[in-house]
C-alpha positions in Angstrom: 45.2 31.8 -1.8 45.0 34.9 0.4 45.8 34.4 4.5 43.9 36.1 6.6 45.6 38.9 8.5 43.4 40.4 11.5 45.5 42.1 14.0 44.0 41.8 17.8 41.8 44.4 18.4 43.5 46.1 21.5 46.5 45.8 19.0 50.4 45.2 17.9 54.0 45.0 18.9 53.5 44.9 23.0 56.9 43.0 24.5 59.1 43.2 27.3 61.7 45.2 26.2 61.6 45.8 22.6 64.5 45.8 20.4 65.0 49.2 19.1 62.4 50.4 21.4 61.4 53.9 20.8 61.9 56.4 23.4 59.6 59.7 22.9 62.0 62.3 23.9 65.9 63.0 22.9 66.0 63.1 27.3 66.8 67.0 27.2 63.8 68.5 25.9 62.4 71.3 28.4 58.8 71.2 29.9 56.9 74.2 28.1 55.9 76.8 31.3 52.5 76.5 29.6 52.4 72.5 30.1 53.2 73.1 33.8 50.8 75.8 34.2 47.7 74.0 32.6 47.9 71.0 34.4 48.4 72.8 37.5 44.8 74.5 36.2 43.5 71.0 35.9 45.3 70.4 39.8 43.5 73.6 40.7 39.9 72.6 39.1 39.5 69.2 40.2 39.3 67.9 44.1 42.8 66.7 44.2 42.6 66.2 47.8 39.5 64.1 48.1 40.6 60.3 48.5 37.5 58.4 48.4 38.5 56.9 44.6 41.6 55.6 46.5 40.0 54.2 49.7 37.2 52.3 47.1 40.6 51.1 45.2 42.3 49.9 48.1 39.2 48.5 49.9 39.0 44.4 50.2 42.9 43.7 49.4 44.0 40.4 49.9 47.1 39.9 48.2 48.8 39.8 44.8 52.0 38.1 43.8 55.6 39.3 44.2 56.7 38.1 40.6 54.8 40.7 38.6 55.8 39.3 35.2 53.2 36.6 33.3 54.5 34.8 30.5 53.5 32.0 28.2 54.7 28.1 28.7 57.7 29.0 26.2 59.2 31.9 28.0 57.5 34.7 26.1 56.6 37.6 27.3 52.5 38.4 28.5 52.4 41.1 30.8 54.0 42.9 33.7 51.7 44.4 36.1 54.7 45.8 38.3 55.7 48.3 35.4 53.9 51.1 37.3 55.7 51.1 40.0 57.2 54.8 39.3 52.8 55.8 39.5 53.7 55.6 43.5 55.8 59.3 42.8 54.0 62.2 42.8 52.6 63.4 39.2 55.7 65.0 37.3 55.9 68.1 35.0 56.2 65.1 32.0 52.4 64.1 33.2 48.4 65.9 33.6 48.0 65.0 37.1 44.9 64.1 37.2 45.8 61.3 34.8 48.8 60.5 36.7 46.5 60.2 39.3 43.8 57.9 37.4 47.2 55.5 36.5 48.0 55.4 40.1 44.2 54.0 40.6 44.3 51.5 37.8 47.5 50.1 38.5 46.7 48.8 41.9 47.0 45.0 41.3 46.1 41.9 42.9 43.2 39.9 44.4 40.6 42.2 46.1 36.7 41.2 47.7 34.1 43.2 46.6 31.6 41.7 49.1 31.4 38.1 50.7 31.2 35.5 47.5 32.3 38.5 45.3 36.2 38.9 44.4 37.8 40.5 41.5 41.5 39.9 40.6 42.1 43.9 39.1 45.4 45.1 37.2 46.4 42.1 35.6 45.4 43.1 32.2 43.3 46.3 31.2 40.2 44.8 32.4 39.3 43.0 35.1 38.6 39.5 36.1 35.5 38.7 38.7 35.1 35.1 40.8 31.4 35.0 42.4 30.4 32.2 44.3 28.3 29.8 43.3 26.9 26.2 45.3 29.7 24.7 44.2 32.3 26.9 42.5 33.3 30.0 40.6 31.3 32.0 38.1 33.5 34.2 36.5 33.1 37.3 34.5 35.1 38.6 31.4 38.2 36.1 31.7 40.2 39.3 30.6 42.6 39.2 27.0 44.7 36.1 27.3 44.6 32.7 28.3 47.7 33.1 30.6 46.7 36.6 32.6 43.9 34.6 32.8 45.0 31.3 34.4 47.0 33.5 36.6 44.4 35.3 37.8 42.8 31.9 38.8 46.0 31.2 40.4 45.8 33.6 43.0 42.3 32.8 43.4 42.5 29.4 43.9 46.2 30.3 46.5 43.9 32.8 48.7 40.4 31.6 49.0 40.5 27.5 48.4 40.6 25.7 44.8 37.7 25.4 43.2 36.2 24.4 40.0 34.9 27.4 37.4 31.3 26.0 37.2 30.4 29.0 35.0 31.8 32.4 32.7 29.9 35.2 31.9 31.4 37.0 28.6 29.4 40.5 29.2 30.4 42.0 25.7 31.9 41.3 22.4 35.4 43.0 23.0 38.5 40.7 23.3 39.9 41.8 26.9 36.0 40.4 28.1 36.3 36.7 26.7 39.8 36.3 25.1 41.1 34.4 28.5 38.8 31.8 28.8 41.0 29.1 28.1 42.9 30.1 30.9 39.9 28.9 33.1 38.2 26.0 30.9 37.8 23.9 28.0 35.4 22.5 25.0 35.6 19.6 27.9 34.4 22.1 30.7 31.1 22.9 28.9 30.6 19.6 27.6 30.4 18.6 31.1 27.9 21.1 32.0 30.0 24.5 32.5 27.6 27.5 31.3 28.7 30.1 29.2 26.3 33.4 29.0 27.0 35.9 26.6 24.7 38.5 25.0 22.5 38.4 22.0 24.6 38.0 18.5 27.8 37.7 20.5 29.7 35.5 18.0 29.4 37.0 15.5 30.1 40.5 16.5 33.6 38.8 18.4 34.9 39.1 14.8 32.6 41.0 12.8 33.0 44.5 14.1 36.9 45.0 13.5 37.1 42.3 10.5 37.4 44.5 7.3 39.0 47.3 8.6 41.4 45.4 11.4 44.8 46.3 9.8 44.0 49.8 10.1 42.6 49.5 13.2 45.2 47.7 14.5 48.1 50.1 13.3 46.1 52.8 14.7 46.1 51.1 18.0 49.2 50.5 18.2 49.6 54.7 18.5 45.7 54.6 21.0 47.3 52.0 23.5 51.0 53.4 23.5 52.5 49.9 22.8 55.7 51.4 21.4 56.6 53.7 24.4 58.0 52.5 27.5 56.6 52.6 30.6 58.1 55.7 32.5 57.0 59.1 33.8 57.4 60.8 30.2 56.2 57.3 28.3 53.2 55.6 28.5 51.4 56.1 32.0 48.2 54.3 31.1 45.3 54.6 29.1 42.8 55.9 31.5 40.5 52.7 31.2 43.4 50.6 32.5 47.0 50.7 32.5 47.8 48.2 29.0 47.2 45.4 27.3 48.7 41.4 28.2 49.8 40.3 24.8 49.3 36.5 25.0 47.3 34.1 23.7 43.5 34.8 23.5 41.0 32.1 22.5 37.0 31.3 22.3 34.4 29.0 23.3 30.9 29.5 22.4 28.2 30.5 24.8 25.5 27.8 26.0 23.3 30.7 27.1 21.9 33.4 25.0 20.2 36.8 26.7 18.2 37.9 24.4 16.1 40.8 26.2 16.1 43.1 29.1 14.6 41.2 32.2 15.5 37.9 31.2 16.7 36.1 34.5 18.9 33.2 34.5 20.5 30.8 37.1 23.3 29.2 36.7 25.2 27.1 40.1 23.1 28.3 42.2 23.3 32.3 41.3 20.5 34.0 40.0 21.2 37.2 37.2 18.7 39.6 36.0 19.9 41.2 33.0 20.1 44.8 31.1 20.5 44.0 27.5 22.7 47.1 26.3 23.2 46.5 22.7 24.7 49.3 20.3 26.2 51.5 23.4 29.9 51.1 24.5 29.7 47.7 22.7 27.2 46.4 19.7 26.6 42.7 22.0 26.6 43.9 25.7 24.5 43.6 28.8 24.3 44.5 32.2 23.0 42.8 35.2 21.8 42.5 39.0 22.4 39.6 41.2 19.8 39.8 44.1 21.0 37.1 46.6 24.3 39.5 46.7 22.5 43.0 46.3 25.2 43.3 43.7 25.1 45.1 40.0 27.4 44.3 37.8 28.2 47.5 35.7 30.3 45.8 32.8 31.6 48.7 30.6 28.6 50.9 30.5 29.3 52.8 33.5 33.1 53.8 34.2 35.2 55.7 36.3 35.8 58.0 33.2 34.2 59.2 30.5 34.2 56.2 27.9 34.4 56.7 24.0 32.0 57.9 22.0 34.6 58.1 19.1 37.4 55.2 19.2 41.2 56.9 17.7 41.8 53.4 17.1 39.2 53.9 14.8 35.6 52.0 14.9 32.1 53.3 14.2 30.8 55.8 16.3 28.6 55.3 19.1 25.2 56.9 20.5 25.3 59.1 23.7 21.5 58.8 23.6 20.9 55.2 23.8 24.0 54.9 26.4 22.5 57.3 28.5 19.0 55.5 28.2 20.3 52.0 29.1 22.1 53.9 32.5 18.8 55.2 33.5 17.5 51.9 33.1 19.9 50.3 35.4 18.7 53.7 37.8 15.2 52.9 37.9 15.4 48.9 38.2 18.2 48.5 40.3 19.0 52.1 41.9 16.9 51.1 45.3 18.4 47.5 45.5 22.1 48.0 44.9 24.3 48.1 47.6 27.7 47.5 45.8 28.5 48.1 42.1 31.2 46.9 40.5 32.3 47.0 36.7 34.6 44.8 34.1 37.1 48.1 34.2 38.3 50.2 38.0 36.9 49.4 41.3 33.8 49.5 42.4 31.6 51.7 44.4 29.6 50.7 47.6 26.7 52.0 49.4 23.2 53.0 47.5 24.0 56.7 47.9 27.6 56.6 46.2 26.2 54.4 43.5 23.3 56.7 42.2 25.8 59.4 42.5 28.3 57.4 39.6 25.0 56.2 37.9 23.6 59.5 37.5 27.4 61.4 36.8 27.8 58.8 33.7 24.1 58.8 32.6 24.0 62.9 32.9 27.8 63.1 31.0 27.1 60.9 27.7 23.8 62.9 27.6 24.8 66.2 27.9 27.7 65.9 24.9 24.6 63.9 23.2 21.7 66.5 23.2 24.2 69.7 23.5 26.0 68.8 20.7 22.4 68.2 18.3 20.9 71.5 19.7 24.2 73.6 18.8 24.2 72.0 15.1 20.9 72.7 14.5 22.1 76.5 15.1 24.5 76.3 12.4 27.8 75.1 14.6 29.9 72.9 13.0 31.8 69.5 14.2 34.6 71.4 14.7 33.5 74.7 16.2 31.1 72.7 19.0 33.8 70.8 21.2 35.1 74.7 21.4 31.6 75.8 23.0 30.3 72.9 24.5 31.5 73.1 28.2 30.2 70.3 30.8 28.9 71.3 33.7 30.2 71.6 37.2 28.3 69.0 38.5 29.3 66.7 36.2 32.4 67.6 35.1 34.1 68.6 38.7 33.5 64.4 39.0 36.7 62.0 38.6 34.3 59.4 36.9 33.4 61.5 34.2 36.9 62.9 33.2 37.8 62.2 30.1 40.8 60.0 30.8 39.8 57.7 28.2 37.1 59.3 25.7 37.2 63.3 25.7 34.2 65.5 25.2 36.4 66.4 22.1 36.1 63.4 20.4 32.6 62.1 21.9 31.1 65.4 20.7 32.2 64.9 16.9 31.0 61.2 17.0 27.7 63.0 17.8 28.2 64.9 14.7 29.1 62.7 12.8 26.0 60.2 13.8 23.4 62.4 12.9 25.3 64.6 10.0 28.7 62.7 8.8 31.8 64.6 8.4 31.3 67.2 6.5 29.9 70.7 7.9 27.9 71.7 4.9 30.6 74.3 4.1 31.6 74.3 0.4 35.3 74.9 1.0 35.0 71.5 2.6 32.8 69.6 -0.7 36.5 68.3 -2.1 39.4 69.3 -0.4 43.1 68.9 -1.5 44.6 65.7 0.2 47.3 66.5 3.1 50.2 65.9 0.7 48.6 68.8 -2.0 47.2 71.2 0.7 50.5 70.8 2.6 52.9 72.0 -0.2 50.3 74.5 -1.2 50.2 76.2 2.3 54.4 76.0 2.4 53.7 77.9 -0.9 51.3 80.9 0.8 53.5 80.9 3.9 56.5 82.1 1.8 58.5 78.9 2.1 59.2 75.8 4.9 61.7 78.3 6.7 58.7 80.8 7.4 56.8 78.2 8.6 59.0 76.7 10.7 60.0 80.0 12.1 56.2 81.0 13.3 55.7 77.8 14.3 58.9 78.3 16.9 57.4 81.3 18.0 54.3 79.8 19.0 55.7 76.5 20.5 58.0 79.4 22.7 54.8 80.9 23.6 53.0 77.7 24.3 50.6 78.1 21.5 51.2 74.4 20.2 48.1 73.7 18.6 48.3 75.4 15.4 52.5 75.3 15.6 51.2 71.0 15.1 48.5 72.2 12.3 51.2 74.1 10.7 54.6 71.9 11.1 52.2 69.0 10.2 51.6 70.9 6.4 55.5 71.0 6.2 56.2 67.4 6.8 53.4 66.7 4.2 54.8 69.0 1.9 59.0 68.2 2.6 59.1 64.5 4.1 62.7 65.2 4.2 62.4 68.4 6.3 64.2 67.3 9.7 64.1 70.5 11.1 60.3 70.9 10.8 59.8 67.2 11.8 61.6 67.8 15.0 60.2 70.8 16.1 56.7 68.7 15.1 57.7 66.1 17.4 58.8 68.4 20.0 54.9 70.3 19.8 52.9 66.5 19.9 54.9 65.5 23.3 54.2 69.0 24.9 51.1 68.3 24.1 51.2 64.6 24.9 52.5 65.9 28.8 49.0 68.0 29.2 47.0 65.1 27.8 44.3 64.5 30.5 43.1 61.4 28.0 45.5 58.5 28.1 45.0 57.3 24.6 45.4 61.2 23.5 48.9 61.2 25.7 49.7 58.1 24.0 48.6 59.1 20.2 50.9 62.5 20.8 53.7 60.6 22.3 54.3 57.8 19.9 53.6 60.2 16.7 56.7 62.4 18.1 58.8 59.1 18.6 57.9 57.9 14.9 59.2 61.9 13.8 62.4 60.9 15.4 63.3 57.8 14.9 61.4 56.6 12.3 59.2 53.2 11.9 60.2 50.2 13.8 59.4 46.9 12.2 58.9 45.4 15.3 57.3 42.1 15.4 53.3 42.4 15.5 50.4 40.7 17.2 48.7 38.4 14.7 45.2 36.5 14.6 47.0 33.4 16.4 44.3 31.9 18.1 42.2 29.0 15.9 39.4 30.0 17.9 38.9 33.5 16.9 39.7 32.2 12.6 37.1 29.3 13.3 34.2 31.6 14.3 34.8 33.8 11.1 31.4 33.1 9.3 31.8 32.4 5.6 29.9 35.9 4.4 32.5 37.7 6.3 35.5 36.1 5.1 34.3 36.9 1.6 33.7 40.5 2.4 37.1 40.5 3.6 38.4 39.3 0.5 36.1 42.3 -0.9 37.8 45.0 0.9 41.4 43.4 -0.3 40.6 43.3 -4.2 43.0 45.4 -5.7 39.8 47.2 -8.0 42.3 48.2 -11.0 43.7 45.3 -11.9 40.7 43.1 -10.9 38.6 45.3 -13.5 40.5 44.5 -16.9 39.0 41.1 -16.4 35.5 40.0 -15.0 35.9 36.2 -13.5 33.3 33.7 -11.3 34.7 31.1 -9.0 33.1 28.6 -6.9 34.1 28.1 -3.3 33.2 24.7 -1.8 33.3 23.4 1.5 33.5 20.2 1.6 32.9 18.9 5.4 30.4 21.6 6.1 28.7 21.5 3.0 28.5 25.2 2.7 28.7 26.6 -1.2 29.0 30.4 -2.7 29.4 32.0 -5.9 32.5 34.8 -6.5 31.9 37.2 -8.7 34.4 40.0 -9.8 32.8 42.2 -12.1 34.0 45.9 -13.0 37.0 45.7 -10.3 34.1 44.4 -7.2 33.9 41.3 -5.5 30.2 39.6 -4.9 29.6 36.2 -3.8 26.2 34.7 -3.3 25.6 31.8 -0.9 24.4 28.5 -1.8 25.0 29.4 -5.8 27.2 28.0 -8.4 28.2 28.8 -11.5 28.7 25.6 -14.1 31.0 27.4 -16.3 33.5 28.5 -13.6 36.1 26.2 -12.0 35.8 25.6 -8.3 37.8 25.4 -5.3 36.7 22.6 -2.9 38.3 22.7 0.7 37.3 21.6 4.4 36.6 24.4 6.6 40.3 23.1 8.7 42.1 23.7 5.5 40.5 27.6 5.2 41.3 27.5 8.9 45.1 26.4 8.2 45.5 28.7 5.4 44.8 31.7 7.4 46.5 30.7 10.4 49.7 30.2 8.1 50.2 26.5 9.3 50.2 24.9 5.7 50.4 26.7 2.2 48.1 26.0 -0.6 50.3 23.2 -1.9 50.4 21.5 1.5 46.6 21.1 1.3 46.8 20.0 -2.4 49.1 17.0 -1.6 47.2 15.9 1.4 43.8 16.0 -0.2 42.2 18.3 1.9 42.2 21.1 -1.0 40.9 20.2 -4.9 40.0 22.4 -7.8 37.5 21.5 -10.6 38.7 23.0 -13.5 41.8 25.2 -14.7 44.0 25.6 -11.6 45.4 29.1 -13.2 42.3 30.6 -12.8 42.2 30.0 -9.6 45.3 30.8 -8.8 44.9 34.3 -11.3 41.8 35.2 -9.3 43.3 35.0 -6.2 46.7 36.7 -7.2 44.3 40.1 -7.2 43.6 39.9 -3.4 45.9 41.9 -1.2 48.0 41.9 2.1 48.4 45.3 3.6 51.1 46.4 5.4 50.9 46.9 8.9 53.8 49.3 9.9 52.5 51.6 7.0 53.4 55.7 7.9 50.7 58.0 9.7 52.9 61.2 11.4 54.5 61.6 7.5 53.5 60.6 4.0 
């Protein structure tokens, strides 16, 4: 019987101090003259002087704790959010400073008021955690990633401004660091008892729907995005531009009690009346926005952002539409733009005064459109995915803006998931139809260069000029080709953390940083973040778990035999059909086949089994698993489903 293996979404391996921690430079490589002098362009470009972002970051401090470290009831490590401390320097050669100087921003930590009966408890995850007053107690919004950063959060709450109850949480999308803390704050008892939970439309599902089938993947890829391998120093991992990192404790679910189901549906819970934005498909596919009038307050959530969000995960995830983003911030201009006094979001501070709001309103609206529409018109003139990031420079107006920097998407990436929306990835040139795969095309162009030494040799030449772009196209063909090829994997690694020090984009810094560490040293089997949480394996609807299965069949050795089983339920009454046929997996719900044996289990025991907390023979001997029919078929048919690997190699072969 298969387990099922989902890492977290935001991803693997974070600790304390990890054993055989990798370290991204040998601590004597040079900064390139050309790193220095194009961050000092990006110095030059931008406002470095103007510290209104750090007055709104600052404003409303109340306090924070002096023991920076959260950890779970056994000792284990959660998060630190005293790990910036080195952001209070000035920005290094090793750093872009104007991401040096969004770090500085998001790793301001603590307990901060927004407004009277607003507060939000910022830096204590990568998201943030908001109390709002109700008649009698706290409504709280997006209870961050884990149960303990969570409860802590509460903590401070409950030290500065009085202990009261949580009489109500708002889970604004279907990302983990928005709901995966609630614990921390209440229980199945909680809402029982009348606590409301308000979520948007088709939230459940999309909680474990959206990363599901690809999540191993994902989560590998992640690992790289959020720069959970590199330590925390001024030529590490600075932060991701949409916060600083990830707690890695222990994230749960309860399910909402309130659905919003359309834009200007109004609801009131303790007192506090919402009107809501439903924002489906844009930064998130279950997401709304929404106003609260007694407090001339809108709450942002994660469609509008002190940077320029992604269009294009690197973690990997389908690509979203610039269009519709755009459409749902207008939306929020023309209800709320002449009510809003204070705007505040589930990521960074937030913005007061009508004037300064419109003014981030229209910056983020104007930005995801302009990459949108510019993007369409210059592929309808022939320009491919690759030629139009190379063209397609923002504006002034809105680029010259610190919220629409791309510390976290890049116009890069956000422009080719406009590509790819409307015309997939290939640019309708033949050469492209059915290329070689890197491995082929990598000893192929060693072969044209004349050899790995050749190679190597012009790719020192342009890594001495600061020409690292195509020295990282090139080196990367000689690793492909020769694995083995030290010299070329060096000098490779060297290239990605030049690079990764003029990364303006966090999870770009992070991507080049920890692919150069991996050159070096090599894979770490480090311990990884698991699907630990019953909550999140109980909400996993039965379709999905089957197409999970789907995605796992190994196809050639499932095809030299076609095979039915029934799957049976037994305490939720729920029935399908499996079906391999020609090396695919099918199941149909509510069928049977009377010819096939079947597997009869409790929906705990499929719970168990995928949490790893008893083995197929466990649930045999207590009763809670049965099969009808030949037990080697069962156990023949299940033999074909797979377990990737997670550590599995991306920088080589």
């Amino acid at each position: 019987m298969p387990l099922l293996m989902m890492p977290l979404l935001l991803a693997a391996c974070q600790s304390e101090t990890p054993k055989g921690k990798i370290e991204n430079a040998d601590g004597n490589l040079a900064v390139s003259p050309a790193v220095i002098a194009a961050n000092k362009s990006v110095a030059d470009y931008l406002d470095m002087d103007d510290n209104t972002d750090f007055e709104n970051a600052e404003r409303g401090f109340i306090a924070t704790f002096e023991e920076t470290v959260v950890r779970t009831d056994e000792g284990g490590f959660v998060y630190d959010f005293g790990a910036y401390e080195f952001l209070k320097n000035p920005a290094p050669d090793t750093a872009n400073p104007s991401l040096w100087r969004q770090s500085q921003l998001a790793s301001k930590h603590g307990l901060f008021k927004v407004m009277d009966g607003i507060y939000q408890v910022r830096g204590y995850d990568v998201s943030n955690i908001t109390f709002i007053r109700g008649k009698t107690g706290w409504i709280v919004v997006d209870p961050l990633i884990s149960k303990e950063v969570a409860a802590k959060a509460k903590e401070l709450v409950d030290r500065e401004l009085g202990v009261l109850p949580v009489t109500g949480v708002i889970f604004t999308h279907s990302h983990l660091d928005h709901y995966g803390g609630v614990r921390g704050l209440i229980s199945e008892t909680d809402v029982a008892n009348g606590v409301e939970i308000i979520a948007p439309d088709g939230f459940v599902r999309e909680t474990v729907s959206e990363n599901i089938l690809a999540g191993n993947a994902m989560g590998r890829r992640a690992s790289y995005m959020f720069g959970s391998l590199l330590p925390k120093q001024a030529d590490g991992q600075i932060g991701v531009g949409l916060g600083q990192t990830i707690s890695s404790g222990t994230p749960g679910l309860l399910y909402p009690t309130i659905n919003v189901d359309h834009t200007g549906q109004k609801v009131t819970v303790d007192g506090v009346e919402m009107d809501f934005i439903l924002t489906l498909d844009a930064e998130a596919p279950s997401e709304f926005m929404f106003y609260l009038p007694q407090f001339k307050a809108f709450c942002q959530v994660e469609i509008i952002n002190h940077t320029f969000h992604n269009l294009y995960t690197p973690r990997g995830a389908k690509v979203r539409d610039g269009r519709r983003w755009a459409k749902y911030i207008d939306e929020a201009i023309y209800l709320f733009g002449d009510k809003a006094e204070v705007s505040f979001g589930s990521h960074h501070w937030p913005t007061w005064g009508q004037e300064q709001t419109i003014k981030l309103w229209t910056g983020q609206r104007d930005v995801y459109r302009y990459v949108h529409d510019q993007t369409v018109r210059l592929a309808n003139q022939g320009y491919t995915m690759h030629e139009i990031p190379q063209r397609l420079n923002v504006p002034d107006g809105i680029a010259k803006s610190f919220a629409n920097r791309g510390y976290y998407g890049t116009v890069s990436h956000n422009s080719k998931a406009q590509y790819q929306l409307y015309f997939g990835y290939f640019d309708g040139n033949p050469a492209n139809l059915n290329p070689l795969g890197p491995v082929e095309a990598g000893k192929k162009f060693v072969s044209y260069m004349g050899g790995a030494q050749n190679v190597i040799d012009k790719a020192r030449a342009d890594y001495d000029k600061g020409e690292f772009r195509f020295a990282a196209t090139a080196l990367n063909n000689v690793v492909f080709a020769e694995p083995d090829n030290e010299t070329a994997a060096n000098l490779l690694a060297d290239t990605y953390t030049q690079m990764g020090y003029m990364a303006e984009s966090g999870s770009w810094r992070d991507f080049y940083l920890t692919g150069a560490s991996e050159l070096r040293h090599g894979i770490k089997d480090l311990p990884t973040i698991r699907t630990s949480s019953p909550d999140m394996v109980r909400a996993i609807p039965l379709d999905l778990y089957f197409d999970l299965l789907a995605v796992r069949l190994n196809g050639p050795e499932a095809a030299k035999n076609d095979r039915n089983l029934n799957f049976e339920l037994t305490d939720t009454k729920e029935k399908a059909l499996l079906m391999i046929s020609n090396g695919t997996l099918h199941h149909r719900l509510g069928h049977r086949d009377d010819n096939a044996p079947t597997l009869k289990l409790t929906r705990t025991a499929l719970d168990q089994l995928n949490l790893k907390q008893k083995t197929f023979d466990e649930l045999m001997e207590d009763g809670s698993l049965s099969i009808d029919g030949n037990p080697l078929a069962v156990q023949s048919f299940f033999a074909l489903i797979e377990e990737p690997e997670f550590w599995f190699e991306i920088v080589r072969p």
